[in-house]
Backbone bond lengths (Angstrom), bond angles and torsions (degrees), N, CA, C in turn:
res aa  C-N    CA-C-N  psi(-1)  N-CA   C-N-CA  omega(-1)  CA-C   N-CA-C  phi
1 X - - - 1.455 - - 1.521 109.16 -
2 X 1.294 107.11 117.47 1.922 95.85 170.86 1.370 102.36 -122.87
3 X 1.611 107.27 165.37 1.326 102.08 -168.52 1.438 114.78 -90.43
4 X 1.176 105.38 -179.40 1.294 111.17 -175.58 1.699 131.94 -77.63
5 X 1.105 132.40 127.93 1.431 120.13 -136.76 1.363 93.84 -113.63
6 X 1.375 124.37 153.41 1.803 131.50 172.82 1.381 93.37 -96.64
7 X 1.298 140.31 142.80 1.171 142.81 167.05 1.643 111.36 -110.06
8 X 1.035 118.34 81.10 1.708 122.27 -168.42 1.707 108.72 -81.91
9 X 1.719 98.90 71.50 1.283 126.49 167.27 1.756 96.95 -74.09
10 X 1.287 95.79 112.84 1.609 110.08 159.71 1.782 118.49 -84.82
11 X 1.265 99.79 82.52 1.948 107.50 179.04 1.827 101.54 -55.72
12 X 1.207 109.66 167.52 1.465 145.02 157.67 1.038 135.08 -104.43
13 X 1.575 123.80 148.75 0.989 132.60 167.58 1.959 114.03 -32.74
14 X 1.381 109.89 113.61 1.501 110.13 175.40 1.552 115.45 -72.50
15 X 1.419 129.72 132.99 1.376 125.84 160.37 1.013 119.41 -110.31
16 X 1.024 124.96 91.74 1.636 141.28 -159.63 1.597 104.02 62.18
17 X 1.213 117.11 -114.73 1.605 118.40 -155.73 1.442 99.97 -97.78
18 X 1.431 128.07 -29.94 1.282 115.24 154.81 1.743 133.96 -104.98
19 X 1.707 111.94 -157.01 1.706 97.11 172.21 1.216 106.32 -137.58
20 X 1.441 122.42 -1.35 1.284 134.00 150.02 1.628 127.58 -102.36
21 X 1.378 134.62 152.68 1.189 139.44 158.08 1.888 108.59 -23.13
22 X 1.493 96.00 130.86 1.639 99.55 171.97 1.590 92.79 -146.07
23 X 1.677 98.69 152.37 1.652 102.00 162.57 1.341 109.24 -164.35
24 X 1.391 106.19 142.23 1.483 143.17 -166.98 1.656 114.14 -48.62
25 X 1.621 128.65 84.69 0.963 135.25 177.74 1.339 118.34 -17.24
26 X 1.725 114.32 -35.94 1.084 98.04 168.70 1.618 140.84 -71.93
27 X 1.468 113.07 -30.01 1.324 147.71 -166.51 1.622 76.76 -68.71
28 X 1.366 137.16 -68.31 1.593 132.86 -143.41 1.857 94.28 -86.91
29 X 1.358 125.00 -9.10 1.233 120.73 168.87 1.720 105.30 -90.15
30 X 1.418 120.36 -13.13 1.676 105.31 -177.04 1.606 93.43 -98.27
31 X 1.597 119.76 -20.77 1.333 98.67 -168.69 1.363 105.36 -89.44
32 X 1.791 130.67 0.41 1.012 113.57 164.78 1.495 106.78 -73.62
33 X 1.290 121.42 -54.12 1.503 117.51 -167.11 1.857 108.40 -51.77
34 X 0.888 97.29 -35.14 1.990 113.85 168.75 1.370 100.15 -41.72
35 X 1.633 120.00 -55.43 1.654 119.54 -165.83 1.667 84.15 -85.86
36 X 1.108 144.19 -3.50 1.662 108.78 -146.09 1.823 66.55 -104.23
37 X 1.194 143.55 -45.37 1.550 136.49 165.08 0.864 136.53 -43.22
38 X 1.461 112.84 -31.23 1.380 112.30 178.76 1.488 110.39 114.03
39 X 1.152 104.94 4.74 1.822 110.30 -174.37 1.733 108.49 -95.87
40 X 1.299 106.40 -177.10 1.541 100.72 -178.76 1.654 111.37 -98.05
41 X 1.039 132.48 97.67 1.364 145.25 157.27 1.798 113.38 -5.12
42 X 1.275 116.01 100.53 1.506 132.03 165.07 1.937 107.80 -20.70
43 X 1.490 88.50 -57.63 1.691 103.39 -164.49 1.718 89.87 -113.06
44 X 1.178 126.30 121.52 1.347 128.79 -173.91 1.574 100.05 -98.54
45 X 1.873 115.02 131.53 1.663 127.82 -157.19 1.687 92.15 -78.51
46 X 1.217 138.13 10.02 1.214 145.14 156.79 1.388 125.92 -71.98
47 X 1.730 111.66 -15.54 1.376 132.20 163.09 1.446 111.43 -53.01
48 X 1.494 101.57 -49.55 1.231 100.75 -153.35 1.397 127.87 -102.11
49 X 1.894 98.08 2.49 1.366 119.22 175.40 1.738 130.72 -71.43
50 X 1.287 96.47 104.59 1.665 110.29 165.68 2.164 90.43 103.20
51 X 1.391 103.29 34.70 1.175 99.64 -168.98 1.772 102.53 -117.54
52 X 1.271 122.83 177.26 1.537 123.88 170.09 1.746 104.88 -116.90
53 X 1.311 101.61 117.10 1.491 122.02 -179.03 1.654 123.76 -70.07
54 X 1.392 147.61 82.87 1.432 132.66 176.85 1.282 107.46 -74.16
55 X 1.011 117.21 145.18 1.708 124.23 161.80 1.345 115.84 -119.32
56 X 1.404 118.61 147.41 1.290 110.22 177.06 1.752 81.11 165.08
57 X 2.124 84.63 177.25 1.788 118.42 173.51 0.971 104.10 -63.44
58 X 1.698 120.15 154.97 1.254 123.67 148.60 1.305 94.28 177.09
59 X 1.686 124.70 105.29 1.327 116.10 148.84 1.546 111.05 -141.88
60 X 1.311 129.34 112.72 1.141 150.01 -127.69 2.097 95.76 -84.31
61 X 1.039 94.34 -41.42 1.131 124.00 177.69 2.062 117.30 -52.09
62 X 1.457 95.06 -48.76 1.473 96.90 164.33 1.828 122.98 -116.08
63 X 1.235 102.78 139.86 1.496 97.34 174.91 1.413 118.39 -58.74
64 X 1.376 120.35 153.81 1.199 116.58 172.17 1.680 133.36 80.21
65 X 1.273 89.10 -17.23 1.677 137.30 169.11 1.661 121.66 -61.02
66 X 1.730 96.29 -23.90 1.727 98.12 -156.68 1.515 93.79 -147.82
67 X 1.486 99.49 161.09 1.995 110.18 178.34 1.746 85.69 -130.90
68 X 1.173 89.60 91.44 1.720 100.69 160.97 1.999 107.01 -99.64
69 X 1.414 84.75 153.09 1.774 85.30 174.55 1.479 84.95 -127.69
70 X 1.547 103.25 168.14 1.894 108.69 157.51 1.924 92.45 -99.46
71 X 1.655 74.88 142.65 1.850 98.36 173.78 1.427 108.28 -144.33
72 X 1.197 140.09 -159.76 1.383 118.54 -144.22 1.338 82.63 -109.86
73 X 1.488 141.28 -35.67 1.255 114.82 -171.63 1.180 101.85 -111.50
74 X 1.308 134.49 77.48 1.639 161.04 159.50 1.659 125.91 139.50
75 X 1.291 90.19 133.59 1.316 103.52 -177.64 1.595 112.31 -47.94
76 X 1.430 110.61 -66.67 1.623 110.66 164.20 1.439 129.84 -105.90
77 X 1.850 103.78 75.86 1.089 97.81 -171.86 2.046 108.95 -101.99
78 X 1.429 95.91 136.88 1.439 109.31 -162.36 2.058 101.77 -54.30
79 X 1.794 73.70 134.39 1.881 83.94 -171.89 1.719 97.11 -58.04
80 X 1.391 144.94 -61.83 1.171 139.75 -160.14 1.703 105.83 -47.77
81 X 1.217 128.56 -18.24 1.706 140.25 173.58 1.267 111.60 -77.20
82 X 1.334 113.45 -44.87 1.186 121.38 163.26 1.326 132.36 -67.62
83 X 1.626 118.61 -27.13 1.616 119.00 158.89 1.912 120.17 -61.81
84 X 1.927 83.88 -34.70 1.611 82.84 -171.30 1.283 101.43 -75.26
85 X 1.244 124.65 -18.47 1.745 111.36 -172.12 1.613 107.63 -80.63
86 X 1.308 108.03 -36.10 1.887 107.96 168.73 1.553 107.63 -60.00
87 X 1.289 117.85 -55.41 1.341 127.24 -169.76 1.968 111.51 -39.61
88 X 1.884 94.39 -47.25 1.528 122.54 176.80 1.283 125.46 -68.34
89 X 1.621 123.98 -6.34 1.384 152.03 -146.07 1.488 69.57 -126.27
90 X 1.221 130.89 -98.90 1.591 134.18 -154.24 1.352 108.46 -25.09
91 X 1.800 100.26 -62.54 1.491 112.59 -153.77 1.557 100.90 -59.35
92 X 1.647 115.30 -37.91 1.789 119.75 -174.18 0.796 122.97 -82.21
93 X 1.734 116.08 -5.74 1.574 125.10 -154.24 1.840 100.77 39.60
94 X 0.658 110.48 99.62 1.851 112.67 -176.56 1.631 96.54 -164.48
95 X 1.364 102.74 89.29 1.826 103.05 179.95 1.578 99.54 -130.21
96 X 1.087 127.15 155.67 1.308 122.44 159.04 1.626 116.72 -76.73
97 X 1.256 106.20 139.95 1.446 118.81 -163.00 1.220 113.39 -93.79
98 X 1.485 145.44 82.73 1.569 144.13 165.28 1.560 103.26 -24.67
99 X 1.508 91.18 140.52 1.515 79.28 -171.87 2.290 94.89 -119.88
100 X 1.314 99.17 155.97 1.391 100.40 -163.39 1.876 116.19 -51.54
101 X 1.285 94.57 137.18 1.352 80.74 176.10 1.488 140.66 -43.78
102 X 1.389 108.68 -34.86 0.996 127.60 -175.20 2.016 118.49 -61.10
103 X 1.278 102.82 -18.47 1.502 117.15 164.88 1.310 103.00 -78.25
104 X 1.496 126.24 -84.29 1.600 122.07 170.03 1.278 115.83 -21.64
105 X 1.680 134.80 -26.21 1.623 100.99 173.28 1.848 101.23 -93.57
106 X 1.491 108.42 -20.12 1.216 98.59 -172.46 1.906 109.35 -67.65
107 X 0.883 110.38 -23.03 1.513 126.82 172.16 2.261 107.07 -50.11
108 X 1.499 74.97 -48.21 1.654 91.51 -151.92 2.099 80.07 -74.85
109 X 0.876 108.74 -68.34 1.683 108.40 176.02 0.920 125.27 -15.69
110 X 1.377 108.21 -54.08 1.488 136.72 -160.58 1.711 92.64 -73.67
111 X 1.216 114.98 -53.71 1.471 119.83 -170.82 1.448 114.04 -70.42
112 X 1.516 95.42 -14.59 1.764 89.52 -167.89 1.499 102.05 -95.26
113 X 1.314 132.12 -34.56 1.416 136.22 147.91 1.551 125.83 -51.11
114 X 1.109 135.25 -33.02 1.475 144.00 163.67 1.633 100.09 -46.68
115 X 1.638 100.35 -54.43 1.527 104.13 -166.17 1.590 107.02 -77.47
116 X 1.320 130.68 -49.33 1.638 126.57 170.70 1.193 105.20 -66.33
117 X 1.420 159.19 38.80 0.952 148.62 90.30 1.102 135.37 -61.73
118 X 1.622 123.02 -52.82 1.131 105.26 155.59 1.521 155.13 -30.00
119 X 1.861 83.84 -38.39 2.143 97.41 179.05 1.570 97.79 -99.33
120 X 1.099 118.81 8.89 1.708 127.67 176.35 1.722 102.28 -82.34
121 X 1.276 114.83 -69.33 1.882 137.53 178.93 1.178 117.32 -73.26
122 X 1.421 123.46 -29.70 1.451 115.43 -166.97 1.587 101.68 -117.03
123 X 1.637 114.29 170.14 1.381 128.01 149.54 1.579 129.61 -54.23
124 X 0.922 115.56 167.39 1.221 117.77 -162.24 1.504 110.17 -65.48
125 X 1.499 120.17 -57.04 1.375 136.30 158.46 1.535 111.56 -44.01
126 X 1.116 119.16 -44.14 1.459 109.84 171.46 1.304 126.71 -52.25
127 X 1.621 104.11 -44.95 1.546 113.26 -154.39 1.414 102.84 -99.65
128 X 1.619 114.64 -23.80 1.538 116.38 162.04 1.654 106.74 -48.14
129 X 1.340 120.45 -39.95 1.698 116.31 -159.39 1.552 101.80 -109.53
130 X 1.454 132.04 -7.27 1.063 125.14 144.00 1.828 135.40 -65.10
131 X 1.718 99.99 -43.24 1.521 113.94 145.71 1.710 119.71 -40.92
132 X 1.141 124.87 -89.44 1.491 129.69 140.32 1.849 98.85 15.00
133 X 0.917 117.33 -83.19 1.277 125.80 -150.02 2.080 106.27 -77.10
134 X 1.340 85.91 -51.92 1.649 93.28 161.00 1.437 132.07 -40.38
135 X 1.751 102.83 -33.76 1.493 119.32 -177.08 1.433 90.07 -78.13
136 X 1.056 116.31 -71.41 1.584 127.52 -153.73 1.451 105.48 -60.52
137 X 1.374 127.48 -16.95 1.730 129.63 172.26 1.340 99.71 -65.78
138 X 1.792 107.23 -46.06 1.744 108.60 -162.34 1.305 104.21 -81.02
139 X 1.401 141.29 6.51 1.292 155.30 179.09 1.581 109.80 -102.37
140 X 1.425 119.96 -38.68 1.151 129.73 179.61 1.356 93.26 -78.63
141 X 1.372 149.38 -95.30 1.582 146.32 179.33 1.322 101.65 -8.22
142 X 1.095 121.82 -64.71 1.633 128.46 -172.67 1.329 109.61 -22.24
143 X 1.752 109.65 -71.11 1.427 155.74 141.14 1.504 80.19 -1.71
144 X 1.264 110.02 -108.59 1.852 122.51 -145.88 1.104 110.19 -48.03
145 X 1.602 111.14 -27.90 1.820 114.75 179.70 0.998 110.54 -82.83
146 X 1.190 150.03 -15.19 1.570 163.34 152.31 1.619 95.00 -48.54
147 X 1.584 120.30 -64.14 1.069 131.33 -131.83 2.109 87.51 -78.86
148 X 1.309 98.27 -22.24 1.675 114.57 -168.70 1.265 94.94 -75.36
149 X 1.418 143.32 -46.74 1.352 131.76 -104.09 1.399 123.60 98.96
150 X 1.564 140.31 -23.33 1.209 101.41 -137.12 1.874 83.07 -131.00
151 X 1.223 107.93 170.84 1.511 99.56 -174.09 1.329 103.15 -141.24
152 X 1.498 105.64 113.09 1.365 111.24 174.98 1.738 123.42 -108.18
153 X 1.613 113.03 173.90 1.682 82.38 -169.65 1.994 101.33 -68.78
154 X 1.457 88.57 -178.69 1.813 95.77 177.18 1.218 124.08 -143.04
155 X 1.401 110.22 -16.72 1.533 110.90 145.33 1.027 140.90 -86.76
156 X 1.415 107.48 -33.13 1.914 112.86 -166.38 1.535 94.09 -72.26
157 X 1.521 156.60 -37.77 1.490 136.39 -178.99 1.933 104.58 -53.73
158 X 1.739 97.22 -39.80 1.629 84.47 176.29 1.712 129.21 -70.35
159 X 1.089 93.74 -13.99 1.446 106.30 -172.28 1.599 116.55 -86.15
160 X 1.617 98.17 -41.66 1.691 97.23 151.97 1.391 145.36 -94.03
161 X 1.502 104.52 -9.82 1.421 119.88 143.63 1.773 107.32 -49.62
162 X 0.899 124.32 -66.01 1.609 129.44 -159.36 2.323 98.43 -64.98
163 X 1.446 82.24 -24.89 1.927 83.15 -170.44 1.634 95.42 -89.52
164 X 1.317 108.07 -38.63 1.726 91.68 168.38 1.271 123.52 -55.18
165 X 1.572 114.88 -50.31 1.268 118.22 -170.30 1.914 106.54 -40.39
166 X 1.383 97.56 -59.44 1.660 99.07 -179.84 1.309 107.05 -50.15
167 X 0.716 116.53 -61.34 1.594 125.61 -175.14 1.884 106.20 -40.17
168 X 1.207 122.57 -42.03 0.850 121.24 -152.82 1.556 92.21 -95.91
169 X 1.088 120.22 -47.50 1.591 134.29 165.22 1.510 109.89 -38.63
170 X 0.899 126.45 -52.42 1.922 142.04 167.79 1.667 82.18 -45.56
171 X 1.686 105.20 -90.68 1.245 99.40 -155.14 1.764 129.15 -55.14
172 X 0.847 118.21 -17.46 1.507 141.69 163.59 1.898 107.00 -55.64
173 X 0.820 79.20 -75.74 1.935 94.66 -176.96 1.761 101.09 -54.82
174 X 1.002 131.99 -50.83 1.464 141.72 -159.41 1.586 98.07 -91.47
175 X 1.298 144.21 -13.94 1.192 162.90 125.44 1.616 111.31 -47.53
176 X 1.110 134.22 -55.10 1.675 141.21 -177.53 1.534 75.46 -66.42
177 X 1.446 139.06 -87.61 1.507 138.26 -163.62 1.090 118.61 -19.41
178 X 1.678 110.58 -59.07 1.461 104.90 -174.76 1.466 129.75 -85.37
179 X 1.807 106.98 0.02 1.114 105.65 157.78 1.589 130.30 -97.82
180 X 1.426 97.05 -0.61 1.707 100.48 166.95 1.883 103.07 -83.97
181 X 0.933 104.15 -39.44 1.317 121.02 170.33 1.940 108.23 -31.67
182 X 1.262 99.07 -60.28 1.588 110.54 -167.75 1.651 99.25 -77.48
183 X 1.308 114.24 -26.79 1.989 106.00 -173.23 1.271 84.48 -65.45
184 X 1.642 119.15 -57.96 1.532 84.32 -143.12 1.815 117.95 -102.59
């Protein structure tokens, strides 16, 4: 059994269907026969100098034609795009960086106390749009750490932000009870 691994593939900007340079087996088979004549080559062999070559399927157009995988920025994005972008990660060292767990709970803590205070001190309208705002900070960080390199979780603060809130709402309300409870 081994565990399960994060692969902190740093993708690229897509240009159309890929994010690196691609060209049409056929085009690089007429521009050889082009040089083997004497003519000027479609795809010039200066392309391809001091470069790393993938080969493979891909024509989007016919089934059966192509090895697409889903990756985060496309559903069918062609596996040979996906080698060059790992391949491009190695050569730059340019990976996104998991960041230690031990930040992600302090994150998640942090959010889950921000928010039971809020519905602890404030009105209802208050603490609804202070909640609100709590989410959307831990959504924005998410954002900037992405934007850094670094990858933190991005749901679970919303998910226990949103389970405190109830939680805190229960305990709030069921607290007001037992002190209306005791006046009268």
């Amino acid at each position: 059994y081994a565990p399960v691994s994060i692969v902190p593939i740093k993708y690229y900007k897509m240009q159309g269907l890929y994010s690196h340079k691609n060209y049409s087996a056929v085009d690089i088979m007429k521009s050889y026969d082009n040089i083997r004549i004497g003519k000027k080559p479609k795809i010039s062999p200066e392309e391809f100098k001091d470069k790393i070559v993938i080969l493979g399927v891909n024509d989007p157009l016919k089934d059966g034609l192509n090895d697409n995988k889903s990756s985060p920025v496309q559903i069918n994005h062609p596996a040979m795009d996906i080698q060059a972008t790992c391949i491009d990660n190695l050569i730059h060292n340019d990976f996104i960086s998991i960041v230690p767990n031990w930040i992600n709970v302090v994150i998640i803590i942090a959010c889950m106390l921000l928010v039971y205070c809020a519905i602890t001190y404030n009105t209802l309208a208050v603490a609804i749009v202070l909640t609100t705002l709590i989410i959307a900070s831990s959504l924005l960080l998410s954002s900037i750490c992405f934007y850094f390199g670094y990858a933190i979780n991005t749901i679970t603060p919303v998910i226990m932000s949103v389970i405190t809130m109830i939680i805190g709402y229960i305990h709030k309300y069921v607290i007001e009870a037992l002190k209306k409870q005791k006046v009268q």
